[in-house]
C-alpha angles and dihedrals in degrees: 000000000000118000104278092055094053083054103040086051094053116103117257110273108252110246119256096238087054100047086044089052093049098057088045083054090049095040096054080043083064100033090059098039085060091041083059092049085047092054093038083052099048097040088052091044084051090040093046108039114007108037136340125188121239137186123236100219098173146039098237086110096055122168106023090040132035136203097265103036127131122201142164125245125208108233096199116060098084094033127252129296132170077280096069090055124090106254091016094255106192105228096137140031122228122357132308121218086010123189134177127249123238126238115272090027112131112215146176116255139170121241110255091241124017084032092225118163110262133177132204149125136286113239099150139033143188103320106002113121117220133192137164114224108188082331103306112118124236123204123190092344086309126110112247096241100250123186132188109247131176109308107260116250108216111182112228103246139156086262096046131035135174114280116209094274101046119088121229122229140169116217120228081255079076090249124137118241137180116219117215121188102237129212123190105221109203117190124213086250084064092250109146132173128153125277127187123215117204089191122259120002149170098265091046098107119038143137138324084218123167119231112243126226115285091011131106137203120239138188144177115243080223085076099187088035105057133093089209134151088305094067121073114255119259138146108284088356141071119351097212107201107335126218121235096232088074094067118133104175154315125266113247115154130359090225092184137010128175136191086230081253100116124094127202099242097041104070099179082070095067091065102040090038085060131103097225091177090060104055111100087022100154131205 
């Protein structure tokens, strides 16, 4: 083949506007791949370390939570353990940076063996002894102040329904209601928050037990509707006295919260089916 044949034979020579335009094309590919890396890497730091958003599946934290409720929990305040990472990799033992709850704090935990998420109250720390007598609680050998208050008005919906010591009402609106007897707790730190009391139950009496090193005592503000640290550990079931180092988080904002109402192709739903009242409630 001569010359003219080597060159009649070549491939047309791509035009400079159309290569330029190619390696703009590739360069914003692989802008927005990084830019992907970059998300994927922030959301994981947030979700890690700063807030992290949990479910509220049970009624065990009535009154202050409710069965649809969404909130967000803070990551940092104990410290960080395998349990604040994604997937739970286990690249460390205990927690980093680790700090004590209060009293009165309610926090995320996982259950000390099937590692589900829980959530519940603390009422006792390293050293305090605790104890129920006829459901009044007893901390460090002291009664928890505990005070009647108005009786709590929880709507029948898809996401709530009447336990056995609630009664049952209709209003005169025509919607069903369950009626709990209420009990504000104060702790000696000065720490109150709202209990109900069904009457007797199985958990009244308990103790006195003294809280171990590095443990703490939790209980569900649904006091005769809580499997809490009174309660032996087992899988679904009680919690017995939790270690620290299975802190997950601490409760800030309730950011959503639904009556279960609401289906997927219907949209209005999402919005009558919502607790409006509840979003922005603080702990």
């Amino acid at each position: 083949m001569n010359v003219k044949d080597q060159t009649a034979a070549q491939a047309p020579a791509e035009p400079p506007e159309a290569a330029a335009a190619d390696r703009k094309n590739k360069k914003e590919d692989g802008s927005f791949i990084v830019f992907l890396i970059k998300l994927a890497v922030v959301v994981l730091i947030f979700r890690s370390f700063i807030f992290s958003p949990f479910t509220i599946p049970s009624e065990s934290m009535l009154p202050k939570l409710m069965n649809g409720d969404y909130l967000l929990a803070a990551k940092w305040p104990y410290g960080f353990s395998k349990y604040s990472l994604p997937g739970e990799l286990d690249v460390f033992d205990g927690r980093a940076l680790a700090s004590q709850p209060e009293r009165g704090d309610v926090v995320i935990f996982k259950h000390p063996i099937d590692k589900v998420d829980y959530i519940k109250r603390v009422i006792g720390l390293p050293g305090d002894t605790i104890a129920m007598v006829n459901g009044q609680l007893v901390l460090n050998g002291e009664m928890v102040a505990k005070k009647r208050v108005g009786d709590f008005i929880l709507p029948v919906s898809d996401n709530t329904t009447c336990a056995w010591g609630a009664v049952e009402e209709r209003e005169t609106s025509g919607r069903d209601v369950c009626r709990y007897t209420r009990f504000r707790e104060t702790l000696p730190s000065g720490k109150s928050y709202e209990v109900l009391d069904f009457g007797s139950g199985p958990a009244d009496n308990y103790g006195p037990t003294i809280v171990p090193e590095g443990s703490m005592f939790v209980m569900g503000d649904n006091r005769d509707n809580s499997q809490d640290s009174r309660f032996t550990a087992a899988p679904g079931g009680g919690v017995g006295i939790v270690s620290q180092d299975l802190l997950v988080g601490k409760a800030t904002v309730v950011l959503w919260s639904t009556d279960g109402g609401a289906e997927w192709l219907l949209p209005w739903t999402w919005f009558t089916a919502a607790r409006w009242n509840r979003i922005g409630t603080t702990f």
